[in-house]
N, CA, C and O atoms as CSV, one atom per row, in Angstrom:
chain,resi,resn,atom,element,x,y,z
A,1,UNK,N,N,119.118,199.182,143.432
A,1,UNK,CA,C,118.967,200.352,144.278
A,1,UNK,C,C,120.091,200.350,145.311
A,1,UNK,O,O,120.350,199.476,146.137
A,2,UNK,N,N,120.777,201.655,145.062
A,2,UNK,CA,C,121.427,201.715,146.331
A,2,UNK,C,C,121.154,202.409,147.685
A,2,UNK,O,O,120.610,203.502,147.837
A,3,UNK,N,N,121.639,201.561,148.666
A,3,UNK,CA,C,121.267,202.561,150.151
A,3,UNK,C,C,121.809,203.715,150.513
A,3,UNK,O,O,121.096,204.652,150.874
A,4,UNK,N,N,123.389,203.813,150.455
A,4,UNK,CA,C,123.803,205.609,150.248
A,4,UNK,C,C,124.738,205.952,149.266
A,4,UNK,O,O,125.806,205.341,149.263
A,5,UNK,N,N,124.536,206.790,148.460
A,5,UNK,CA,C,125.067,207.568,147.242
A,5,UNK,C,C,126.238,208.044,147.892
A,5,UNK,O,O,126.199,208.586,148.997
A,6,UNK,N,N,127.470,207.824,147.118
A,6,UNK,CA,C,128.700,208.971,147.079
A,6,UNK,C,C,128.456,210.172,146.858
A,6,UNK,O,O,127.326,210.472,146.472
A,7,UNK,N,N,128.964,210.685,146.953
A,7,UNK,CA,C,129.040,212.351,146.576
A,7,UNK,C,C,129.266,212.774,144.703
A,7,UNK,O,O,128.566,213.421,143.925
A,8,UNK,N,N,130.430,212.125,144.561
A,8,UNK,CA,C,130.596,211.767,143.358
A,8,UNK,C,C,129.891,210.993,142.100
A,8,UNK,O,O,130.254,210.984,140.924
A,9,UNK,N,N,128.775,210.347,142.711
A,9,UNK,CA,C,128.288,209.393,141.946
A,9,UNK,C,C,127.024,210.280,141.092
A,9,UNK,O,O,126.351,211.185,141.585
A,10,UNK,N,N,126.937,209.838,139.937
A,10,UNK,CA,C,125.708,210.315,139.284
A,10,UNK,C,C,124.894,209.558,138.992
A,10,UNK,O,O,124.875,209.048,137.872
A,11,UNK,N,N,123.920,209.259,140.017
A,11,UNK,CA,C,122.732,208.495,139.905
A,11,UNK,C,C,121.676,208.874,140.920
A,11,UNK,O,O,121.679,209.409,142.029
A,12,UNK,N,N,120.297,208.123,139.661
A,12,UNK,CA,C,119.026,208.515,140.764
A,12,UNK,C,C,118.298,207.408,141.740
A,12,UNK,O,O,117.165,207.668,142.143
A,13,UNK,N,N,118.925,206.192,142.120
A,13,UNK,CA,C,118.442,205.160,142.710
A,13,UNK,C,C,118.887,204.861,144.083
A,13,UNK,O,O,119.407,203.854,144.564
A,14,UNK,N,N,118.538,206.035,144.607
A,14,UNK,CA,C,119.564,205.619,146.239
A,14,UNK,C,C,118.628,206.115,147.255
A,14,UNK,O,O,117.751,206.949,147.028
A,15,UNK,N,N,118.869,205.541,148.427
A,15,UNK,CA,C,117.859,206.273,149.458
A,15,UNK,C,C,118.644,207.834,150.577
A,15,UNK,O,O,118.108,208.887,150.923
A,16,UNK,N,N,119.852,207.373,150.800
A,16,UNK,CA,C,120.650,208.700,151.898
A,16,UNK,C,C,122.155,208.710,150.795
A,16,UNK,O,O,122.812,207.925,150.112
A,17,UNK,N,N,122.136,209.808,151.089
A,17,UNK,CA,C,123.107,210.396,150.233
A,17,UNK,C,C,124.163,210.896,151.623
A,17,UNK,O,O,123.903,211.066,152.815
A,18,UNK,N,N,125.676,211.052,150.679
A,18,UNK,CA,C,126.429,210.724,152.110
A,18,UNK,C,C,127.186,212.084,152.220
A,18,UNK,O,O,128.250,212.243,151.622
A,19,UNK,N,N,126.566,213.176,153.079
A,19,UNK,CA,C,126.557,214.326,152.894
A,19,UNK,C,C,126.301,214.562,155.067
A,19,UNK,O,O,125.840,213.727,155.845
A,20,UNK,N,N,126.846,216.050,155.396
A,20,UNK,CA,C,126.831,216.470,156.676
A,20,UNK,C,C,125.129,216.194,156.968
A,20,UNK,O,O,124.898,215.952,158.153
A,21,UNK,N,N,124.160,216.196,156.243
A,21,UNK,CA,C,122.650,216.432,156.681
A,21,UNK,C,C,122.636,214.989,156.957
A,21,UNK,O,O,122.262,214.526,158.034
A,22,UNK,N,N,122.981,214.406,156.133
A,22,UNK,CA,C,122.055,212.956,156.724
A,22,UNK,C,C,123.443,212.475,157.831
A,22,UNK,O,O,123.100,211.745,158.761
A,23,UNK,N,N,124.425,212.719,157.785
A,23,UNK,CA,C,125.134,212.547,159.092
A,23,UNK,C,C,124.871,213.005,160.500
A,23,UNK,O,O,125.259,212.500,161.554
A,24,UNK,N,N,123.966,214.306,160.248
A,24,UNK,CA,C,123.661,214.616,161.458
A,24,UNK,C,C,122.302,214.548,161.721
A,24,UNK,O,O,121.918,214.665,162.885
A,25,UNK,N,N,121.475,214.368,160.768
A,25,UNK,CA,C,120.485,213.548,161.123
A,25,UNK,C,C,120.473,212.068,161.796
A,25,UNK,O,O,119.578,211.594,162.496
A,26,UNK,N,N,121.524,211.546,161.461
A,26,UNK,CA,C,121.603,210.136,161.656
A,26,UNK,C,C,121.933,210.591,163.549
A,26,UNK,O,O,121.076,210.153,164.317
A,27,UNK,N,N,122.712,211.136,163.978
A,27,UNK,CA,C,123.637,211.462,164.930
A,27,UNK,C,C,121.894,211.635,165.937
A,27,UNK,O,O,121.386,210.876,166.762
A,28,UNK,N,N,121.409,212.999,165.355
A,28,UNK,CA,C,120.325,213.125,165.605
A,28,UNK,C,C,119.067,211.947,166.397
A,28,UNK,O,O,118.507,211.940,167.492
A,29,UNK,N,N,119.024,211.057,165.205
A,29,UNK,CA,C,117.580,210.155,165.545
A,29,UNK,C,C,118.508,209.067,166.366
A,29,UNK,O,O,117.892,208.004,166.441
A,30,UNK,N,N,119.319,209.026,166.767
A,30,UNK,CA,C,120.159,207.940,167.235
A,30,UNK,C,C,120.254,208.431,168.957
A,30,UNK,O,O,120.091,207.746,169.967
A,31,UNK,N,N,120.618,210.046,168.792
A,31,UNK,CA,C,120.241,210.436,170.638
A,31,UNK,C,C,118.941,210.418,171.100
A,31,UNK,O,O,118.419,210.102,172.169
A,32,UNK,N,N,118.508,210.872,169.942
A,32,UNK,CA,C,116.793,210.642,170.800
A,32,UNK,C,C,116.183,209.320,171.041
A,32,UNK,O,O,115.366,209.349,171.962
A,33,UNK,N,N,116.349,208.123,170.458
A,33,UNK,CA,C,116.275,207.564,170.556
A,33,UNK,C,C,117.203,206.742,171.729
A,33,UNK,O,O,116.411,205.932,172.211
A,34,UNK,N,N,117.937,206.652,172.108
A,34,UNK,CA,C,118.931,206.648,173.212
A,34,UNK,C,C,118.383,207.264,174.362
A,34,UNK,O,O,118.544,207.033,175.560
A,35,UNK,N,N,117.677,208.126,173.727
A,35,UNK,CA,C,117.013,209.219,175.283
A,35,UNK,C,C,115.687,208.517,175.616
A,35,UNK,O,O,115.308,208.335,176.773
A,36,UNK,N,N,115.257,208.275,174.922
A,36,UNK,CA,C,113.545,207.365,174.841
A,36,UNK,C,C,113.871,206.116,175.989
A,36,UNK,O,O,113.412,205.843,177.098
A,37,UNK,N,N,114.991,205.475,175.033
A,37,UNK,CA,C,115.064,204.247,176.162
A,37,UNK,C,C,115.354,204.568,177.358
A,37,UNK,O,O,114.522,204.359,178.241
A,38,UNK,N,N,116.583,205.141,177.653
A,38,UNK,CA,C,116.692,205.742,179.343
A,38,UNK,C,C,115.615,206.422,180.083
A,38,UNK,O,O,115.567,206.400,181.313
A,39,UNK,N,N,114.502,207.199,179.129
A,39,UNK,CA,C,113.765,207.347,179.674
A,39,UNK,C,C,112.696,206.401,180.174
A,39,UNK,O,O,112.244,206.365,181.319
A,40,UNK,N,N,112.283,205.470,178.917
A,40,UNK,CA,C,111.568,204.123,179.397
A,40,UNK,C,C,112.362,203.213,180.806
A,40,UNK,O,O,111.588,202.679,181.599
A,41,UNK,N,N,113.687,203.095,181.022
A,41,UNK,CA,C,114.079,202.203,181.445
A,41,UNK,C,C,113.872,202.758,183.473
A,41,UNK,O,O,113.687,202.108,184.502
A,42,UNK,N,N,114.052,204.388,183.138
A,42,UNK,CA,C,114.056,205.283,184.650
A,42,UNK,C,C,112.751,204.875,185.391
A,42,UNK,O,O,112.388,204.381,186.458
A,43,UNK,N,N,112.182,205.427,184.061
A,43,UNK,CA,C,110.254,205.001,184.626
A,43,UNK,C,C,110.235,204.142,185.457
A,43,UNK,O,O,110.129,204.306,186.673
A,44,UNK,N,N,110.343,203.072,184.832
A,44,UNK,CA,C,110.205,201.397,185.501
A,44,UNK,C,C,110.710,201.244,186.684
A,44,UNK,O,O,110.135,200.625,187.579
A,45,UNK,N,N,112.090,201.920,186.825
A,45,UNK,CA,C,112.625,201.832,188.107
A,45,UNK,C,C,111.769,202.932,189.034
A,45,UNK,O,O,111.588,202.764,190.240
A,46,UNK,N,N,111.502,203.548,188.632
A,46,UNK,CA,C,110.631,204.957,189.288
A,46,UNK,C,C,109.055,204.342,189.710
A,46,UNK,O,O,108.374,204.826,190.615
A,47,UNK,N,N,108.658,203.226,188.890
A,47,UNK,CA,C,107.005,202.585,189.306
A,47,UNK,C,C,107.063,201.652,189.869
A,47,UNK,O,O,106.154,200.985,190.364
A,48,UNK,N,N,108.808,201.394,189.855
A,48,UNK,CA,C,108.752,199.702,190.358
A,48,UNK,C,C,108.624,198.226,189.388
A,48,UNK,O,O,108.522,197.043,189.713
A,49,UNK,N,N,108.667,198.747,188.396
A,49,UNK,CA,C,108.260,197.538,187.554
A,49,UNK,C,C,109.162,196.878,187.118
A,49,UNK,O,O,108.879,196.170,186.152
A,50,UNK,N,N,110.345,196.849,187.553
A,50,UNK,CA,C,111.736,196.190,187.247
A,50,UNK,C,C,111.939,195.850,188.300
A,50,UNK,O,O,112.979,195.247,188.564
Protein backbone atom coordinates (compact mmCIF):
# COMPACT_ATOMS: atom_id res chain seq x y z
CA UNK A 1 0.00 0.00 0.00
CA UNK A 2 0.99 3.23 -0.85
CA UNK A 3 0.60 6.55 1.19
CA UNK A 4 0.33 9.12 -1.82
CA UNK A 5 -0.35 8.26 -5.46
CA UNK A 6 1.28 10.24 -8.39
CA UNK A 7 -0.85 11.66 -10.68
CA UNK A 8 0.41 9.48 -13.28
CA UNK A 9 0.28 6.30 -11.59
CA UNK A 10 -2.43 3.69 -12.25
CA UNK A 11 -3.26 2.11 -9.19
CA UNK A 12 -5.87 1.35 -6.53
CA UNK A 13 -3.82 0.96 -3.21
CA UNK A 14 -3.05 4.37 -1.89
CA UNK A 15 -4.47 6.53 0.76
CA UNK A 16 -3.94 10.71 -0.60
CA UNK A 17 -3.48 11.22 -3.95
CA UNK A 18 -1.16 14.13 -4.86
CA UNK A 19 -3.49 16.57 -6.34
CA UNK A 20 -4.47 20.68 -5.26
CA UNK A 21 -7.45 19.04 -2.84
CA UNK A 22 -5.48 17.11 -0.63
CA UNK A 23 -2.79 19.95 -0.71
CA UNK A 24 -5.09 22.24 0.53
CA UNK A 25 -6.66 20.21 2.71
CA UNK A 26 -3.46 19.37 4.20
CA UNK A 27 -2.65 23.36 4.37
CA UNK A 28 -6.13 23.42 5.83
CA UNK A 29 -6.06 20.83 8.93
CA UNK A 30 -2.54 22.05 9.67
CA UNK A 31 -3.93 25.96 10.44
CA UNK A 32 -6.54 24.84 12.42
CA UNK A 33 -4.81 22.92 14.18
CA UNK A 34 -2.05 25.57 14.80
CA UNK A 35 -5.04 27.70 15.84
CA UNK A 36 -6.29 25.09 18.54
CA UNK A 37 -2.94 25.16 20.14
CA UNK A 38 -2.54 29.00 20.40
CA UNK A 39 -5.73 28.92 21.45
CA UNK A 40 -5.11 26.25 24.24
CA UNK A 41 -1.81 27.86 25.08
CA UNK A 42 -3.70 31.87 25.48
CA UNK A 43 -6.24 30.23 27.80
CA UNK A 44 -3.72 29.10 30.28
CA UNK A 45 -2.07 32.28 30.28
CA UNK A 46 -5.56 33.97 30.52
CA UNK A 47 -6.54 31.40 33.87
CA UNK A 48 -3.20 31.46 35.04
CA UNK A 49 -2.29 28.02 34.71
CA UNK A 50 1.12 28.47 33.23
Amino acid sequence: MKFIKEKDEERQDYIFQKNKKTKLGAKFIALVLVLLIIGVITSGFLLEFF
